[in-house]
Backbone as numpy.savetxt, mean C-alpha at the origin, in Angstrom:
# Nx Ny Nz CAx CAy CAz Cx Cy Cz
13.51 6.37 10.68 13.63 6.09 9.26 14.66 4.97 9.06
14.22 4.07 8.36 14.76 3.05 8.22 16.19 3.30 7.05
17.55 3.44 7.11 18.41 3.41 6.06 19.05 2.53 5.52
19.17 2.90 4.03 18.95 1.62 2.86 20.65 1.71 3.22
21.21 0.10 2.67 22.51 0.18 2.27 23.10 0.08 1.24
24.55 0.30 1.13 25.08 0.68 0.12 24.62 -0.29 -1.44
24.33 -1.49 -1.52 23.74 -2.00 -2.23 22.28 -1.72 -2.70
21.30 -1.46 -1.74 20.49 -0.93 -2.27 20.27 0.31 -2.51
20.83 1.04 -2.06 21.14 2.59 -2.46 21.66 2.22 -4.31
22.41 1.32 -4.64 22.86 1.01 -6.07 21.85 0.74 -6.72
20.63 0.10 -6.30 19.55 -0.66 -6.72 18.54 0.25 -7.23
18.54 1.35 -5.89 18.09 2.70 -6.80 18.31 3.42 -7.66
19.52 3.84 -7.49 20.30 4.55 -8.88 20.11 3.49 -10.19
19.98 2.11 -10.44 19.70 1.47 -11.51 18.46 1.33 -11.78
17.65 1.80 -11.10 16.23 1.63 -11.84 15.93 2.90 -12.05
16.30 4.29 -11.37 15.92 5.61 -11.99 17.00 5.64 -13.20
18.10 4.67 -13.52 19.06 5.30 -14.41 18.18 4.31 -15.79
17.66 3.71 -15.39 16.59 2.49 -16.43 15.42 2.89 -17.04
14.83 4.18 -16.00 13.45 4.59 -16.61 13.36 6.36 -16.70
14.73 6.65 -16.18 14.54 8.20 -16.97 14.01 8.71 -18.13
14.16 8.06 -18.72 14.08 8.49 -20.42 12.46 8.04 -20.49
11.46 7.50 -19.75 10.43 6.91 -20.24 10.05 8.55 -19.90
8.50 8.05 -21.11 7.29 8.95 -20.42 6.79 8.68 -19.25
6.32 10.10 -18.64 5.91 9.45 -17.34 6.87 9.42 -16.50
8.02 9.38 -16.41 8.93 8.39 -15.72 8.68 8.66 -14.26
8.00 9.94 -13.69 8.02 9.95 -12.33 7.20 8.74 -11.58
5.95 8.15 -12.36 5.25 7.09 -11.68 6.03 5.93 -12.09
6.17 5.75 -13.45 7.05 4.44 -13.56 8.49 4.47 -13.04
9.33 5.52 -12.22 9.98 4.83 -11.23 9.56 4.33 -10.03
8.28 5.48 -9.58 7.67 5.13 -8.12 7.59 3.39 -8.49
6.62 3.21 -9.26 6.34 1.96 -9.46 7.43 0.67 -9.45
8.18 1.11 -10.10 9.61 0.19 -9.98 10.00 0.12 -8.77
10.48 1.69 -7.80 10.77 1.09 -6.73 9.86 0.69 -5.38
8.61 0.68 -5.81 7.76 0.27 -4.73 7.68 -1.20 -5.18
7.98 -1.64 -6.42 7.81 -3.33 -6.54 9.11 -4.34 -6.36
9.90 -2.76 -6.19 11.63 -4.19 -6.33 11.75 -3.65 -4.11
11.36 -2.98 -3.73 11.57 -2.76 -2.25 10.61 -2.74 -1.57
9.16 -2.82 -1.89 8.00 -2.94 -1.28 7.42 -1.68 -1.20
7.87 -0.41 -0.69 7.95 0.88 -0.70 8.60 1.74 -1.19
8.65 3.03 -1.11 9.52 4.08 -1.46 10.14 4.39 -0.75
11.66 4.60 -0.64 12.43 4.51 0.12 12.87 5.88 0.46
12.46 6.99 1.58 12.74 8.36 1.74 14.15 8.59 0.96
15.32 7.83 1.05 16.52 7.81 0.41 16.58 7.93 -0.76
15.44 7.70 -2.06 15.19 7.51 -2.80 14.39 8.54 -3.60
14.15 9.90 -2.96 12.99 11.24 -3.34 13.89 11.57 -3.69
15.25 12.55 -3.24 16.60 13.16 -3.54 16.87 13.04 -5.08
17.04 11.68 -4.57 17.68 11.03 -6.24 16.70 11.05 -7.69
15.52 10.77 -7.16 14.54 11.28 -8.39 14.79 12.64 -8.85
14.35 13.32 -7.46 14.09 14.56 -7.94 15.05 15.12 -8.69
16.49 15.10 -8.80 17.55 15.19 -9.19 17.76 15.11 -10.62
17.25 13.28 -10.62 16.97 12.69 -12.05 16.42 13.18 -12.88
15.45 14.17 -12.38 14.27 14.49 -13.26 14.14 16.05 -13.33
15.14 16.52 -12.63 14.63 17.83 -12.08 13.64 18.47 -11.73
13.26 18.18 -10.58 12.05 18.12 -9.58 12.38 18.79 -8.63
11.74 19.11 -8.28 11.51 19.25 -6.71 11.22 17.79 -5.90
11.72 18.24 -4.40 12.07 16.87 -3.69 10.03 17.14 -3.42
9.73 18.38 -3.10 8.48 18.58 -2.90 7.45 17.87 -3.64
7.73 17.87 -4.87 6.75 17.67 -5.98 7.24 16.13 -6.24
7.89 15.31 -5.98 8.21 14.03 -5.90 7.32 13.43 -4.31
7.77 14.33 -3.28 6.67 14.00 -2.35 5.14 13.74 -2.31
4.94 15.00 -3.30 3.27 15.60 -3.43 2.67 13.79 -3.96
3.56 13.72 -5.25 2.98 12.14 -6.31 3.38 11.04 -5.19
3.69 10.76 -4.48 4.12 9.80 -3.30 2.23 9.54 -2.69
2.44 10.86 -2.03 1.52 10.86 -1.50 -0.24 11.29 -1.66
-0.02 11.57 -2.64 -1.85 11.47 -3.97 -1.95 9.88 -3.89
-1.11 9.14 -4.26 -1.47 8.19 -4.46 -0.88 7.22 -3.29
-2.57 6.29 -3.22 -2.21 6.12 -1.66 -1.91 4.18 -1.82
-1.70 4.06 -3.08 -0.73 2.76 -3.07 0.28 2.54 -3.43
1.22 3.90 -2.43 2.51 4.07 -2.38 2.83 3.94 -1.44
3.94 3.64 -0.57 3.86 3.53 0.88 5.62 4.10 0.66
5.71 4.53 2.12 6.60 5.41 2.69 7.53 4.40 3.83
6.97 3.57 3.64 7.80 2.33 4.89 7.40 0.74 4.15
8.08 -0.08 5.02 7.76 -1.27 4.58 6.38 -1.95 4.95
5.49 -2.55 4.13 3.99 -3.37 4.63 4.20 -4.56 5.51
3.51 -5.02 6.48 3.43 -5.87 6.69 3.59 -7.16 5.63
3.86 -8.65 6.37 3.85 -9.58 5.67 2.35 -9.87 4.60
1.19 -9.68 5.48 0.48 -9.31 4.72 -0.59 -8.22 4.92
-1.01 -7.67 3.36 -1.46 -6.23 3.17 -3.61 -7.11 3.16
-4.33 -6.44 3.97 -5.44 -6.71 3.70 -5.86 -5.56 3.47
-6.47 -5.25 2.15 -7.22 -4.02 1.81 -8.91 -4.08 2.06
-9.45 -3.21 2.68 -10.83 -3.06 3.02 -11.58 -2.32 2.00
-12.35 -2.82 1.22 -13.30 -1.92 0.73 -14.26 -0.86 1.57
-14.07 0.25 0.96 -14.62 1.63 1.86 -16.02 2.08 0.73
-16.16 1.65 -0.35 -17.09 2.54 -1.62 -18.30 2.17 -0.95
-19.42 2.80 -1.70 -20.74 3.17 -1.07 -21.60 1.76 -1.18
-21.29 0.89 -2.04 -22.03 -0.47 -2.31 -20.99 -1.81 -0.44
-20.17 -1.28 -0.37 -19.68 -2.15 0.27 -20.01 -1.76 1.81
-20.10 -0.10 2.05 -20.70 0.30 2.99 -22.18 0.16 3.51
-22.80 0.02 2.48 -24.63 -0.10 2.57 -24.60 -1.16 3.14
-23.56 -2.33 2.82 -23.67 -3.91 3.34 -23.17 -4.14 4.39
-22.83 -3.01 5.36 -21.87 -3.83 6.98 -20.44 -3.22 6.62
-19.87 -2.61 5.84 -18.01 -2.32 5.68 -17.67 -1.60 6.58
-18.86 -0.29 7.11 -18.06 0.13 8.75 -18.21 -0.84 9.70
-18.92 -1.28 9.96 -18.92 -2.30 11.07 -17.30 -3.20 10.93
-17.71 -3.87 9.65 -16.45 -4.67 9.38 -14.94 -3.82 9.62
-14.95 -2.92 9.22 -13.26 -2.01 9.21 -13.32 -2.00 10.69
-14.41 -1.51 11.35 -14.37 -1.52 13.01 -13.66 -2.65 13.72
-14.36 -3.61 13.03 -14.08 -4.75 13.74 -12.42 -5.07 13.23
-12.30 -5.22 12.06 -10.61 -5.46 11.58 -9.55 -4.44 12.47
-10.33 -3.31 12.74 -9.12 -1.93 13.72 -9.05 -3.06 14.96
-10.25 -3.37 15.49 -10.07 -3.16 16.61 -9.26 -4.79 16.80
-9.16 -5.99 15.95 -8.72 -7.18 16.60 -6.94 -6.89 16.16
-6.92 -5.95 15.39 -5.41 -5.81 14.85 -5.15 -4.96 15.82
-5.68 -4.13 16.39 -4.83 -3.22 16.94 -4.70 -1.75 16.65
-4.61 -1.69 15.24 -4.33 -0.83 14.75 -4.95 0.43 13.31
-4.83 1.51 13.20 -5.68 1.87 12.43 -5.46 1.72 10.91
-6.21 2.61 9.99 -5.76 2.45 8.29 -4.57 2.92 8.44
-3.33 2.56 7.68 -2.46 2.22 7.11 -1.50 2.00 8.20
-2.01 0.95 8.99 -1.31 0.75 10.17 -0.43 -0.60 9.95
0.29 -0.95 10.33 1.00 -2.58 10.90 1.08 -2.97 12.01
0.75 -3.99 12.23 0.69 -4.85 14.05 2.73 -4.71 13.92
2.50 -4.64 15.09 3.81 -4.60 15.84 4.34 -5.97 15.82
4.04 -7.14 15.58 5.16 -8.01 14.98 5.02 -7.83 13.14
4.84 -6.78 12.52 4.69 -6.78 11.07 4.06 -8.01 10.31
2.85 -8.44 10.97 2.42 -9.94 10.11 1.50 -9.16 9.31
0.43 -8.28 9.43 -0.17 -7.27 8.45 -0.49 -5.78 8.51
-0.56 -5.37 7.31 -0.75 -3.63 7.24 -2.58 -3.95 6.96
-3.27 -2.55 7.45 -4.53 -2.85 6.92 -4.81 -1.20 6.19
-5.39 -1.14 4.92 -5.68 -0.50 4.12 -6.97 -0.30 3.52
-7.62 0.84 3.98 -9.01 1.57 2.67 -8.67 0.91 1.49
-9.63 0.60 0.27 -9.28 0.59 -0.69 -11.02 1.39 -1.09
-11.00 2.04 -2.34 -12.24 2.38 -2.72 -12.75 2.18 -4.48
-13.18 0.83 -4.36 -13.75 -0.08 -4.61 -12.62 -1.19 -5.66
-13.19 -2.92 -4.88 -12.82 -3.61 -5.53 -13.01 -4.18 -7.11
-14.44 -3.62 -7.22 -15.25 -4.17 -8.58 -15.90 -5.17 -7.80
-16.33 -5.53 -6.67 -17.36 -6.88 -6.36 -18.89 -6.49 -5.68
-18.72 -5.03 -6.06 -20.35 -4.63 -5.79 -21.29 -5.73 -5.46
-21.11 -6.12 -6.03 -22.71 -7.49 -6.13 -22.19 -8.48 -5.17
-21.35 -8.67 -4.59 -20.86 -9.59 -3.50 -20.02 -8.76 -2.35
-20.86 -7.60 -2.22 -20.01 -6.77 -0.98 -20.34 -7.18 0.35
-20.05 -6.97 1.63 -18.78 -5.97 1.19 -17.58 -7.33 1.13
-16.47 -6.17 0.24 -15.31 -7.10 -0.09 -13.95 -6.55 0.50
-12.65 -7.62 0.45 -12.09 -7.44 0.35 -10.57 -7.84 -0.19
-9.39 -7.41 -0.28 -8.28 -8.06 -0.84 -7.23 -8.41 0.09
-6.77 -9.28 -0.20 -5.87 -9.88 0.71 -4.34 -10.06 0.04
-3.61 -9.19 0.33 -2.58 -9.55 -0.72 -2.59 -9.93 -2.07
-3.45 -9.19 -2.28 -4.17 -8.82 -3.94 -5.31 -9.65 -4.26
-5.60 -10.57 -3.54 -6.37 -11.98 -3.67 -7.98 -11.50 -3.19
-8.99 -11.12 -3.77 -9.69 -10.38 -3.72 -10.99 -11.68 -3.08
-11.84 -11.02 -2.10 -12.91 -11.59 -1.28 -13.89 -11.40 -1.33
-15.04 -11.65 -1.08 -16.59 -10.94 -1.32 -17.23 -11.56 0.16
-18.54 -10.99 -0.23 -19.64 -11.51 0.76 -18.70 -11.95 2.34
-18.09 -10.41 2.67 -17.53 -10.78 3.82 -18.70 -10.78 5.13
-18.73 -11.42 6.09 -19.03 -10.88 7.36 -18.31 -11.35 8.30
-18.65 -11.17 9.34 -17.90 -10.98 10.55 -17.07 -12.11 10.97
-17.79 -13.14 10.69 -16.61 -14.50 11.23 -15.95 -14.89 9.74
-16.17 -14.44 8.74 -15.37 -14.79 7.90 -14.10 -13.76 8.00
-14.72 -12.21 7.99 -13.21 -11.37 8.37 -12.32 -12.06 9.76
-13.17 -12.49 10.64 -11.97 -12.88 11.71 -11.42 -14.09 11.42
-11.91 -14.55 10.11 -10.80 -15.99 9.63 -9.91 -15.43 8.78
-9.78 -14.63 8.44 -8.89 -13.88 6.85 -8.16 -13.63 7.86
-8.40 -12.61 9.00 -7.49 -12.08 10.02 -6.72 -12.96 10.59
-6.79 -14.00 10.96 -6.41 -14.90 11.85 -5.50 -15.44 10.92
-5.99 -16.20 9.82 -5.14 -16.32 8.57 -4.04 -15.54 8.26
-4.00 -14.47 8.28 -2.75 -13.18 8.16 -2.02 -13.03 9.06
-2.70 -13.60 10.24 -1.27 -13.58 11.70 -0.34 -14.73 11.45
């Protein structure tokens, strides 16, 4: 486990001390601190739960329902794979096959020099140009095979 320092340990306490009072506030802090640190910082459940009077459990549970939360830092870059049934009919297992196997690594994995994480997503909205995918939010269509190994190659 990676530990935050004393500055960002501060960084936390100012954004749960910023959005306590909202509605909601358990996602709109997740959200805050997955956009000011990339992830959620295990250092960082305690102090919610606290904030809010929670359980560290039930701060875990919403972590992990939602699976564009992450628990560590992403790679430099995040390529999300469309998994939905329009992107699958078109080649998307083949394609995710092929993305595991030139990275290395599986869904919600990072190559070992951290240049990308690769991620399910279930569905982009590009049905009609599947299968697709996103690239550090930058969304793709009409992938196949030598175009995924240029996106890939691109991300190293």
């Amino acid at each position: 486990m990676q530990r935050l320092e004393a500055s960002s340990l501060e960084r936390v306490r100012a954004i749960i001390a910023g959005e306590v009072h909202r509605e909601g506030a358990t996602l709109v802090i997740l959200h805050a601190l997955q956009a000011s640190f990339g992830y959620i910082p295990d250092e960082a459940i305690p102090m919610i739960a606290d904030a809010l009077n929670l359980s560290r459990a039930e701060i875990f549970g919403v972590v992990g329902f939602y699976h564009d939360f992450r628990r560590e830092p992403a790679g430099r870059t995040v390529v999300k794979l469309c998994r939905a049934e329009a992107c699958q009919s078109m080649g998307g297992a083949a394609l995710a096959a092929q993305a595991q196997d030139r990275l290395g690594i599986g869904w919600h994995g990072t190559t070992p020099d951290g240049a990308v994480t690769l991620e399910p997503v279930y569905c982009l909205g590009l049905c009609a140009t599947a299968p697709a995918a996103a690239v550090n939010g930058e969304v793709v269509g009409r992938l196949n095979p030598a175009r995924l190994d240029a996106l890939l190659e691109a991300a190293r």
